[in-house]
TORPA-4810 file (N, C-alpha, C, O; in nm, 3 decimals):
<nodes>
NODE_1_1.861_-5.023_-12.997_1.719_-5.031_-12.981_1.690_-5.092_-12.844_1.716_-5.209_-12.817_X
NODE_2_1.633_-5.002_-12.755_1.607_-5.071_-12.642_1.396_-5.127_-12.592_1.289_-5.067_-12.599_X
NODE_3_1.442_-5.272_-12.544_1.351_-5.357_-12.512_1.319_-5.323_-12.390_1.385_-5.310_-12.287_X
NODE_4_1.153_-5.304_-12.430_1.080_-5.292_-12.282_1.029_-5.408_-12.223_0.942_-5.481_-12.269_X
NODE_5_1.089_-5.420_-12.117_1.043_-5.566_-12.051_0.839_-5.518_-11.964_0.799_-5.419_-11.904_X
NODE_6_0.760_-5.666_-12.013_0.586_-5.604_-11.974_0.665_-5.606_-11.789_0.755_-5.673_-11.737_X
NODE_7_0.567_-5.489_-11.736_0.560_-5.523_-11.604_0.516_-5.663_-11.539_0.400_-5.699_-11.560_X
NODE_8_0.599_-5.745_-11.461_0.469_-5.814_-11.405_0.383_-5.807_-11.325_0.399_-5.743_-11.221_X
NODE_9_0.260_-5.879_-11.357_0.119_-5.915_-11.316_0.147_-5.986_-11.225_0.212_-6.090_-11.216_X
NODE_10_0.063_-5.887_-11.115_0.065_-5.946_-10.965_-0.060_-6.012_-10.917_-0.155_-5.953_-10.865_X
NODE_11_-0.052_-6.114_-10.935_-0.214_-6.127_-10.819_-0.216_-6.153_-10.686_-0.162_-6.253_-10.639_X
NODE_12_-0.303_-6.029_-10.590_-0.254_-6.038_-10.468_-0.338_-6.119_-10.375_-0.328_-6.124_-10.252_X
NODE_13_-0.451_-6.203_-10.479_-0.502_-6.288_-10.411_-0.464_-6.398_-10.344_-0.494_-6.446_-10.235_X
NODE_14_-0.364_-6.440_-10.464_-0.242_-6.537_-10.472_-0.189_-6.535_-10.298_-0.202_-6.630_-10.221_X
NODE_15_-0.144_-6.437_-10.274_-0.039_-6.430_-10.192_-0.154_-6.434_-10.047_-0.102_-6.440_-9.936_X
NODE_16_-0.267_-6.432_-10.055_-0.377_-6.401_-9.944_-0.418_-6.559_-9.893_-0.443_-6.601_-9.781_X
NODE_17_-0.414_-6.635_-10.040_-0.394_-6.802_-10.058_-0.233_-6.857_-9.954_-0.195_-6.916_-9.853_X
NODE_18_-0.202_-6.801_-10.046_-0.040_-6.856_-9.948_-0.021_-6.816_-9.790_0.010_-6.889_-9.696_X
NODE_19_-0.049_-6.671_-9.790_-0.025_-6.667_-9.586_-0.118_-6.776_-9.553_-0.076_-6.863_-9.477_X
NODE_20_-0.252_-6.787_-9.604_-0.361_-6.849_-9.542_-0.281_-7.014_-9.523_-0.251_-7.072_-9.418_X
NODE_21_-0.268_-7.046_-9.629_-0.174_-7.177_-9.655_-0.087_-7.237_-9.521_-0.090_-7.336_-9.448_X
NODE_22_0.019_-7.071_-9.542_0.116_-7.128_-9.416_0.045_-7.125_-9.279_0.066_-7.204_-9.187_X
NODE_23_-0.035_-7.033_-9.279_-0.044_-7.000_-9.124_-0.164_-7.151_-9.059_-0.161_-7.197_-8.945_X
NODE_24_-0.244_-7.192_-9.159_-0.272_-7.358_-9.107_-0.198_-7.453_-9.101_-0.205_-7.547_-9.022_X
NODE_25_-0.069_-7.425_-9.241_0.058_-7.547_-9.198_0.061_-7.535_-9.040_0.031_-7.606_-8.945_X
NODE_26_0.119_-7.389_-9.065_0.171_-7.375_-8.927_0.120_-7.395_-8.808_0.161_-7.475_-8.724_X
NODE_27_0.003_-7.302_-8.798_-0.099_-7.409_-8.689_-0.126_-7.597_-8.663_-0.169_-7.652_-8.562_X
NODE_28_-0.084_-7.657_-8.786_-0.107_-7.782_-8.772_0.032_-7.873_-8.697_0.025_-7.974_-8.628_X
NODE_29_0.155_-7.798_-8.739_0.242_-7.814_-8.705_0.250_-7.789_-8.520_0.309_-7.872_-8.452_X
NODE_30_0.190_-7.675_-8.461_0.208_-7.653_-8.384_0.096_-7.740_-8.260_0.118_-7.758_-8.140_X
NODE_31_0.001_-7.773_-8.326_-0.112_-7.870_-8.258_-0.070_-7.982_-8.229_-0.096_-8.031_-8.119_X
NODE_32_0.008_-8.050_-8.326_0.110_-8.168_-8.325_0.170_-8.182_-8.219_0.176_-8.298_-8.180_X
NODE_33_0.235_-8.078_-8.135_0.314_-8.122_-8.022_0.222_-8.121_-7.914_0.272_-8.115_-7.802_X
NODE_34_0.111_-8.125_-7.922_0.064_-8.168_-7.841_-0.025_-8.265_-7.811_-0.102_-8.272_-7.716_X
NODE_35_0.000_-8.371_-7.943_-0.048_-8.518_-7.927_0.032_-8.568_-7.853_0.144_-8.517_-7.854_X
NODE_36_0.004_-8.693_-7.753_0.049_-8.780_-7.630_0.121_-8.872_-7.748_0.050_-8.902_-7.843_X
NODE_37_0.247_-8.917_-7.747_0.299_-8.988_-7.805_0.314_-9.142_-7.669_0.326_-9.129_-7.547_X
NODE_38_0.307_-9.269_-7.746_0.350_-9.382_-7.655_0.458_-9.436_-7.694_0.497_-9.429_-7.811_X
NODE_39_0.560_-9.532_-7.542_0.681_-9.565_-7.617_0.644_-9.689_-7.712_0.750_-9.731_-7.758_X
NODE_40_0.548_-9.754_-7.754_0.506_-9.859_-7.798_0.550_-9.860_-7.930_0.621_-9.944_-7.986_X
NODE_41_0.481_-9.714_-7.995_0.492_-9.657_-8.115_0.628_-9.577_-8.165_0.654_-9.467_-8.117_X
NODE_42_0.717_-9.643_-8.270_0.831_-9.566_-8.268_0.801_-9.437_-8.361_0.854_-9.326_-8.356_X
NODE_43_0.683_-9.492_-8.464_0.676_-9.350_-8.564_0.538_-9.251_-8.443_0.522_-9.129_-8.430_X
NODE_44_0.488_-9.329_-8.398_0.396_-9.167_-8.299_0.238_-9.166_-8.421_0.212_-9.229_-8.523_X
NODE_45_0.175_-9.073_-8.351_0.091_-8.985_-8.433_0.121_-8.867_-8.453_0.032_-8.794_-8.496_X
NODE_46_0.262_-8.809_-8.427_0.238_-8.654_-8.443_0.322_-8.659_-8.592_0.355_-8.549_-8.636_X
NODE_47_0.353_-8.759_-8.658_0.462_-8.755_-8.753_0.347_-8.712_-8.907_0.351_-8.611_-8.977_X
NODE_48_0.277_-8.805_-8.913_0.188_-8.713_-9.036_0.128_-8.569_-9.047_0.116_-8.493_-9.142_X
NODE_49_0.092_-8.558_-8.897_0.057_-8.371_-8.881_0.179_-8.288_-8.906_0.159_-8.178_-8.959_X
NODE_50_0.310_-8.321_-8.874_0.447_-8.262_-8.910_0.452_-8.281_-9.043_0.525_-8.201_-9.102_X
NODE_51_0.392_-8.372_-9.118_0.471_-8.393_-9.261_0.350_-8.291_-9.334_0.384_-8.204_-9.414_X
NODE_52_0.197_-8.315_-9.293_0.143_-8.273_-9.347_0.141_-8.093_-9.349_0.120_-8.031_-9.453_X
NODE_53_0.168_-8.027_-9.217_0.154_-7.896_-9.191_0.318_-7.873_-9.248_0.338_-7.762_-9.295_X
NODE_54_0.406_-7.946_-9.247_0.587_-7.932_-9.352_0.504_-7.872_-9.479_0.480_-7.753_-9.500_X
NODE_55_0.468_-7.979_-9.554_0.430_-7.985_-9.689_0.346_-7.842_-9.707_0.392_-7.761_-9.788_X
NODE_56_0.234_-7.812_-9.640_0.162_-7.680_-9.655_0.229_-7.570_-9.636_0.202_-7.476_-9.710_X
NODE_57_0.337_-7.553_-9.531_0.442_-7.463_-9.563_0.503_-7.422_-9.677_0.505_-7.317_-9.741_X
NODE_58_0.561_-7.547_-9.690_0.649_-7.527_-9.838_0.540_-7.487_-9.957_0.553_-7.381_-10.018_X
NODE_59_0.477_-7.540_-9.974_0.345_-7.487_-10.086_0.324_-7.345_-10.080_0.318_-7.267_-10.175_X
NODE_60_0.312_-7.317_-9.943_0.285_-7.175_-9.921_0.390_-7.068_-9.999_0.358_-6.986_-10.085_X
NODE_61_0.498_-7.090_-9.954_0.643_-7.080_-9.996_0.670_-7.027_-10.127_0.701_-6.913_-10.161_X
NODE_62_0.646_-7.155_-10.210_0.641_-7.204_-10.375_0.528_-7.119_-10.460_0.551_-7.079_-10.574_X
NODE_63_0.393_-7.095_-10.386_0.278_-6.991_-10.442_0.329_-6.873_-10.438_0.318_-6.801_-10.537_X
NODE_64_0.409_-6.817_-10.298_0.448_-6.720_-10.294_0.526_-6.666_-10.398_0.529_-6.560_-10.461_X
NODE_65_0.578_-6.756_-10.396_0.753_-6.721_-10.481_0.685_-6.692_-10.658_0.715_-6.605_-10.740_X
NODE_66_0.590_-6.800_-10.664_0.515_-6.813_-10.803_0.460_-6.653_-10.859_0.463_-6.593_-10.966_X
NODE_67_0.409_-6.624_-10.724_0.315_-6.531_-10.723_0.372_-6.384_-10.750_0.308_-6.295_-10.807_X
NODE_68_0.516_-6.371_-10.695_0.662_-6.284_-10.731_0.630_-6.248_-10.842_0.586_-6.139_-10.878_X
NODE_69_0.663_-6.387_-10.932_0.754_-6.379_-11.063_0.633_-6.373_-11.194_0.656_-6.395_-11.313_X
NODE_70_0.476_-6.332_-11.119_0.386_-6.321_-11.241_0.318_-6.406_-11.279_0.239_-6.382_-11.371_X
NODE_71_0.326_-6.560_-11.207_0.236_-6.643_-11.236_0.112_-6.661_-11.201_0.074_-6.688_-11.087_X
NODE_72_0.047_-6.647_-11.293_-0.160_-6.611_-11.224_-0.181_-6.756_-11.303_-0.113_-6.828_-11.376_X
NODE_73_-0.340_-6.754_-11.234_-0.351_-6.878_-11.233_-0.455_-6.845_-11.398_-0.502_-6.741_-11.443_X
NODE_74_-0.455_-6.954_-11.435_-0.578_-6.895_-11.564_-0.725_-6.961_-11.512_-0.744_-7.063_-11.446_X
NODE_75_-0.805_-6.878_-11.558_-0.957_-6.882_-11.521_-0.988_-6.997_-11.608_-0.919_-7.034_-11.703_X
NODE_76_-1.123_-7.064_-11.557_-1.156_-7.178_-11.558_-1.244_-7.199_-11.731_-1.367_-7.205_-11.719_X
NODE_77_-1.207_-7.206_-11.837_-1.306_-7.180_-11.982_-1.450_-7.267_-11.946_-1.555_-7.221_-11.991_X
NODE_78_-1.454_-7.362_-11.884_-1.629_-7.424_-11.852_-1.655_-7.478_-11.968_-1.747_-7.439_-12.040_X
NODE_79_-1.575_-7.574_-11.999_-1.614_-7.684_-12.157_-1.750_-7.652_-12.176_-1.765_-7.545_-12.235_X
NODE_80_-1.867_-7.720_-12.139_-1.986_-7.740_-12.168_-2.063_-7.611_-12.062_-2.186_-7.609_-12.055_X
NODE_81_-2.009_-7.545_-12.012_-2.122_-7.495_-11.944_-2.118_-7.352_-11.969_-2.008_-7.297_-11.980_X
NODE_82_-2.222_-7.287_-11.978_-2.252_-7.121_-12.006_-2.198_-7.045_-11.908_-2.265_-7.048_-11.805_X
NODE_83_-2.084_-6.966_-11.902_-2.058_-6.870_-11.815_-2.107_-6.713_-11.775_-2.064_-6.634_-11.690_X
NODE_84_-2.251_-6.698_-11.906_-2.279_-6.611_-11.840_-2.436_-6.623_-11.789_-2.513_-6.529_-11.766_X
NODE_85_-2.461_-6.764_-11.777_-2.581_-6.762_-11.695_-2.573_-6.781_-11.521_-2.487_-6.841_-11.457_X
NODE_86_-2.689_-6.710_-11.474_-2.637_-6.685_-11.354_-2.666_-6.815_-11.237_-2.708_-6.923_-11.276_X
NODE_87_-2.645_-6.795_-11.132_-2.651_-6.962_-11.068_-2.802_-6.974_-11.056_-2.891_-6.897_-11.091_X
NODE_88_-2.807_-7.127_-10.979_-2.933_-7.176_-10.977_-2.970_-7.188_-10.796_-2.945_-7.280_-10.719_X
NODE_89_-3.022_-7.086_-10.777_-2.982_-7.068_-10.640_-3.109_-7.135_-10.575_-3.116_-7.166_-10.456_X
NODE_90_-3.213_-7.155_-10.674_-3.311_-7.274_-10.565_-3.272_-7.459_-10.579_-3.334_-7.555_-10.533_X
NODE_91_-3.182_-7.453_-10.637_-3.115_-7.605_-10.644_-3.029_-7.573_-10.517_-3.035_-7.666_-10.435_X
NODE_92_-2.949_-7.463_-10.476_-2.833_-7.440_-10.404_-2.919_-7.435_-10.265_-2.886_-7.487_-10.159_X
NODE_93_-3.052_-7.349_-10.295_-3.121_-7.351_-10.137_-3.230_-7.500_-10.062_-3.265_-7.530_-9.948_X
NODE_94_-3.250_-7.562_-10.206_-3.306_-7.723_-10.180_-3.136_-7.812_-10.186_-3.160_-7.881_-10.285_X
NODE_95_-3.058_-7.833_-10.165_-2.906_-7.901_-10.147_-2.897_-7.848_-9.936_-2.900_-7.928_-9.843_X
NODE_96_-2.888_-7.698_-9.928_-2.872_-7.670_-9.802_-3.006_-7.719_-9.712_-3.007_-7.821_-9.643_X
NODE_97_-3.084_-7.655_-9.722_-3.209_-7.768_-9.646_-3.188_-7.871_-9.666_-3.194_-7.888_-9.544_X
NODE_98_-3.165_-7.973_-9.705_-3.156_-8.112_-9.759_-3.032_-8.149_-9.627_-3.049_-8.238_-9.544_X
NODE_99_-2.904_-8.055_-9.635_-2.799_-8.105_-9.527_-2.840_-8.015_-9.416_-2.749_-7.966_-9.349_X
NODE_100_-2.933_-7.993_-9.393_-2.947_-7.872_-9.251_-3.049_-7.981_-9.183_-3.044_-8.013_-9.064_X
NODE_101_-3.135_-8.029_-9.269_-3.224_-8.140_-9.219_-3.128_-8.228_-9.190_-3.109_-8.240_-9.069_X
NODE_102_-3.035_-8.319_-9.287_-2.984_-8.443_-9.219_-2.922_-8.443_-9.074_-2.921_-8.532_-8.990_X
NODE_103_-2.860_-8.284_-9.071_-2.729_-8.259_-8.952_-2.856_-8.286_-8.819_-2.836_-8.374_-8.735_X
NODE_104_-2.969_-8.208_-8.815_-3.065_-8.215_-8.729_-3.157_-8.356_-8.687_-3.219_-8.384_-8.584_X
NODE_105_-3.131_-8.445_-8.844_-3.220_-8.539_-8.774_-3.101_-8.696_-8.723_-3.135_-8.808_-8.684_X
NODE_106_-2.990_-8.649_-8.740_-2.912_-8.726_-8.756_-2.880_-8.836_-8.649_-2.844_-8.954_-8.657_X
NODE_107_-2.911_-8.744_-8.536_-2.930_-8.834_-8.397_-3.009_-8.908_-8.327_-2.994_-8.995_-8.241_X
NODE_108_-3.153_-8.828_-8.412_-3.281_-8.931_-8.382_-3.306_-9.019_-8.475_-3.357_-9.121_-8.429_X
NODE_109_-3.284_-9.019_-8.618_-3.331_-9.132_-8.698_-3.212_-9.246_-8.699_-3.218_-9.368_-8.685_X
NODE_110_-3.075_-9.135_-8.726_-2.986_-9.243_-8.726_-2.920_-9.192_-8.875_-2.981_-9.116_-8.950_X
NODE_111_-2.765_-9.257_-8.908_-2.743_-9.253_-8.987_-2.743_-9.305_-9.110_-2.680_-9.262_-9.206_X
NODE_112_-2.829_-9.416_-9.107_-2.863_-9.568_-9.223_-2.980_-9.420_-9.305_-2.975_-9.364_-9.415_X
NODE_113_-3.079_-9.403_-9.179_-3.161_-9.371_-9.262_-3.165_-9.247_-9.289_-3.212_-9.218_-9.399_X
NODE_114_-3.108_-9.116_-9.181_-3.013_-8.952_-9.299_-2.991_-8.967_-9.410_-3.031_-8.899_-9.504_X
NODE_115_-2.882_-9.120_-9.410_-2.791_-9.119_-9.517_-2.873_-9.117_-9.647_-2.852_-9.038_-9.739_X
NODE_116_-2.968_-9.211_-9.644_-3.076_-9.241_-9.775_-3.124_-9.122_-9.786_-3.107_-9.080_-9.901_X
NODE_117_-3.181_-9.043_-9.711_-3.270_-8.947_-9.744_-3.205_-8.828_-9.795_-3.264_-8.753_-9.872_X
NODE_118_-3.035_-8.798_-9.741_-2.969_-8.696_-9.787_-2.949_-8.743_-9.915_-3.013_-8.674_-9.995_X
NODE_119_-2.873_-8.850_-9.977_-2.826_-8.892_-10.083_-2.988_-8.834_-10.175_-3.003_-8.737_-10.249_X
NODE_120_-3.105_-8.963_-10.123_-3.200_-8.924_-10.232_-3.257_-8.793_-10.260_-3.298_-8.773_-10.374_X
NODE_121_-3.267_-8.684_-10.154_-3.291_-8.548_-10.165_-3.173_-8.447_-10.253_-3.209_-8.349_-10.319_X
NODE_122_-3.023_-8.492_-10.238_-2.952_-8.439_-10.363_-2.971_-8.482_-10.464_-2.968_-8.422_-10.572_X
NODE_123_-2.992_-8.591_-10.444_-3.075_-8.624_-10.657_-3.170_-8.589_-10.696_-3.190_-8.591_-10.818_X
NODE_124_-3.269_-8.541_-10.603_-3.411_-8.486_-10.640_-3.376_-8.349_-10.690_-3.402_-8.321_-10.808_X
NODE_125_-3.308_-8.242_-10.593_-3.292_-8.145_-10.627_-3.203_-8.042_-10.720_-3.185_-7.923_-10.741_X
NODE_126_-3.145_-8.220_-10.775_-3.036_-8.192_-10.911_-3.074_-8.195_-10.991_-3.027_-8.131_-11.085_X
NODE_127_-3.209_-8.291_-11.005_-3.288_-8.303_-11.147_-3.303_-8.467_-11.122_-3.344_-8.523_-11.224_X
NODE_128_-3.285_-8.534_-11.040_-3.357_-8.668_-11.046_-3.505_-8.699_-11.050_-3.581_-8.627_-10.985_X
NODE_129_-3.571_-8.835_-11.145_-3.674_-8.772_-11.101_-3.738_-8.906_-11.063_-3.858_-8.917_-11.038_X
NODE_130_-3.638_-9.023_-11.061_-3.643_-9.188_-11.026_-3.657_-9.168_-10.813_-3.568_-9.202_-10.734_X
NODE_131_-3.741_-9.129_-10.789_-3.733_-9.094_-10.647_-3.746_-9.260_-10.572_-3.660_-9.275_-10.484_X
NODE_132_-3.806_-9.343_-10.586_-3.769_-9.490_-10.590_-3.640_-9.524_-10.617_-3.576_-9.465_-10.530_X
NODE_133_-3.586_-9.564_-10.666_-3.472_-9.540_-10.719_-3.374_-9.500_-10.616_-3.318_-9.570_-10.532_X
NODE_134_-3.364_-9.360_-10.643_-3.260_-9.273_-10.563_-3.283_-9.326_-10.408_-3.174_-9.337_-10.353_X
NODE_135_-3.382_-9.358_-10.330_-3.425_-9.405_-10.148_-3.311_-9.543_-10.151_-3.226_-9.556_-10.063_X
NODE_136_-3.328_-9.661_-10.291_-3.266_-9.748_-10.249_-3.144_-9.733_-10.287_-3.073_-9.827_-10.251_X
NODE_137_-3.105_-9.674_-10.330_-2.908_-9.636_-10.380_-2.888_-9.574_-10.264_-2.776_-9.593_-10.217_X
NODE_138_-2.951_-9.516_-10.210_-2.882_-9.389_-10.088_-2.898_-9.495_-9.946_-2.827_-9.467_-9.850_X
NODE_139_-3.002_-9.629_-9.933_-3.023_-9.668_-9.822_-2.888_-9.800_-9.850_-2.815_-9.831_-9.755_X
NODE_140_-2.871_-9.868_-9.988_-2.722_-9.920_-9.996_-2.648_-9.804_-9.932_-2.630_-9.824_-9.812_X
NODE_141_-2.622_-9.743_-9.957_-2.459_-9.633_-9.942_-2.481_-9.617_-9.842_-2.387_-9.664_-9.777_X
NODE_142_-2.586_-9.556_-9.749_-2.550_-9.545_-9.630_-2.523_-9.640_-9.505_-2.451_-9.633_-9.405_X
NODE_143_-2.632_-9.752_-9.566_-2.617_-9.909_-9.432_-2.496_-9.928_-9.478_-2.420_-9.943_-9.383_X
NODE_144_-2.423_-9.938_-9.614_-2.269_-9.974_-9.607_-2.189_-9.856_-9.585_-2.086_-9.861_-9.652_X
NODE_145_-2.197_-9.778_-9.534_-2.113_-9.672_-9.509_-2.096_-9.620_-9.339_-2.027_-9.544_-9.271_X
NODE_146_-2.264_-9.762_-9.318_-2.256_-9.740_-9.182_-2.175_-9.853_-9.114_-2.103_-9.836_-9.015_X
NODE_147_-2.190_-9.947_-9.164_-2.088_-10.067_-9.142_-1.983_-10.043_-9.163_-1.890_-10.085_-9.093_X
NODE_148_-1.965_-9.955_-9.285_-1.780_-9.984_-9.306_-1.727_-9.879_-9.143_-1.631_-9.904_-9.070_X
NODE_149_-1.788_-9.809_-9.134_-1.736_-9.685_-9.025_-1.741_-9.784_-8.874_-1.663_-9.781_-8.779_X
NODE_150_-1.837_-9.849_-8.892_-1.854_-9.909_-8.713_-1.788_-10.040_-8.731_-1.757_-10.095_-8.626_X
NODE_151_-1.761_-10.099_-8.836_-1.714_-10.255_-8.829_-1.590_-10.200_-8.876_-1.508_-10.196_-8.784_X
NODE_152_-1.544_-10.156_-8.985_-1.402_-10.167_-9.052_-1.316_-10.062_-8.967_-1.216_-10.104_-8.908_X
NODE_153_-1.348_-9.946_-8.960_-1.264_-9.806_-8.896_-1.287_-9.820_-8.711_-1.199_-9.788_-8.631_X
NODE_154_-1.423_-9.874_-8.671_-1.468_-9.883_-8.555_-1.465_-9.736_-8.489_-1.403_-9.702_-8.388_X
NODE_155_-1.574_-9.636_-8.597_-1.559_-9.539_-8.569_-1.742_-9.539_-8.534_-1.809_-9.564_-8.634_X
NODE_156_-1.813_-9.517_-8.417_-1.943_-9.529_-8.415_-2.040_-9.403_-8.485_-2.045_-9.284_-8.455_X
NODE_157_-2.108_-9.475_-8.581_-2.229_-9.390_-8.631_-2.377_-9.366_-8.541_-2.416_-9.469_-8.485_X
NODE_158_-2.426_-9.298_-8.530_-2.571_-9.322_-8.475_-2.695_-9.406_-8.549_-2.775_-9.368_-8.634_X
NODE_159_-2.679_-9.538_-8.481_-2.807_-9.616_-8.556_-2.910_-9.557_-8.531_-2.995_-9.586_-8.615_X
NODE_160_-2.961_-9.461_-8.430_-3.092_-9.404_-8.388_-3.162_-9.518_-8.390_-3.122_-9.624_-8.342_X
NODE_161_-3.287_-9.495_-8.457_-3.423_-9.613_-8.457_-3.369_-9.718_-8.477_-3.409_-9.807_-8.402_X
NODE_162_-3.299_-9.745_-8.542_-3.224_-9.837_-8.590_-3.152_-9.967_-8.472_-3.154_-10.090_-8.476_X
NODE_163_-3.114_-9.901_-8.407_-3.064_-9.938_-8.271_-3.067_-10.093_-8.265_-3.177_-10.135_-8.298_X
NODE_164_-2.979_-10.189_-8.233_-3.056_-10.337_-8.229_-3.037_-10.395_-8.347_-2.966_-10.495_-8.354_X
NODE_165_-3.099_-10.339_-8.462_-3.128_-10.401_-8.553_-3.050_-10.396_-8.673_-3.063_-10.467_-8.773_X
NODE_166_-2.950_-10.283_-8.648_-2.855_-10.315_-8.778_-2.721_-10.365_-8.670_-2.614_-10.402_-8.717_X
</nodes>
């Protein structure tokens, strides 16, 4: 009695994932040599872009190989949420105005106060409806998010108006 083995199931998206994969390892790998290394530093900066664009290789590699032997990925079941209702595309088009405004006002107001207004404008347009509320959670997160970046990382934010005073 002879056994029919199923064909395997190819997904060739899979494999569209994986070139994509390697070819940024690889690009990252290759950007790497051209950070300025000092003799000060024995490990460098180019050593995490090597480990990191290594690692995306090999992943690439491993999907590939996955992707050979029939392994698809399984689709997502959505515990609580309806999969056949369709999106909510004026939440999706009040979210993009919301970051198209911050990116634009970002240099004149500053980032203390973007930050509040982006934060509180994604809660508005998620269904928040504490708009008080949401200004002072978003004006915490951002004055500390503006400090942690300019005091802890000493990476400069734009105080804009702000200028002086924070």
């Amino acid at each position: 009695m002879a056994t029919t083995a199923e064909p395997v199931r190819v997904d060739r998206a899979q494999y569209l994932l994986a070139a994509g994969l390697a070819v940024v390892g690889i690009l990252t790998i290759v950007d790497a040599r051209g950070l300025n290394v000092g003799f000060d530093d024995p490990v460098g900066p180019r050593v995490f872009p090597y480990v990191i664009g290594t690692v995306m290789v090999v992943l690439a590699v491993l999907l590939a190989v996955a992707t050979s032997r029939g392994d698809v990925a399984e689709g997502e079941e959505g515990e609580d949420i309806d999969l056949t209702t369709p999106p909510d595309w004026v939440t999706v088009g009040k979210l993009v105005g919301i970051l198209v405004l911050n990116i634009a006002l970002v240099n004149v107001l500053g980032w203390p106060i973007t930050g509040a207004l982006l934060f509180a404008g994604c809660a508005w347009s998620l269904g928040s409806r504490t708009l008080l509320r949401d200004v002072l959670v978003g004006a915490v997160l951002s004055v500390g998010s503006w400090y942690f970046f300019y005091v802890g990382l000493d990476v400069p934010l734009p105080p804009g108006i702000l200028d002086g005073v924070l």
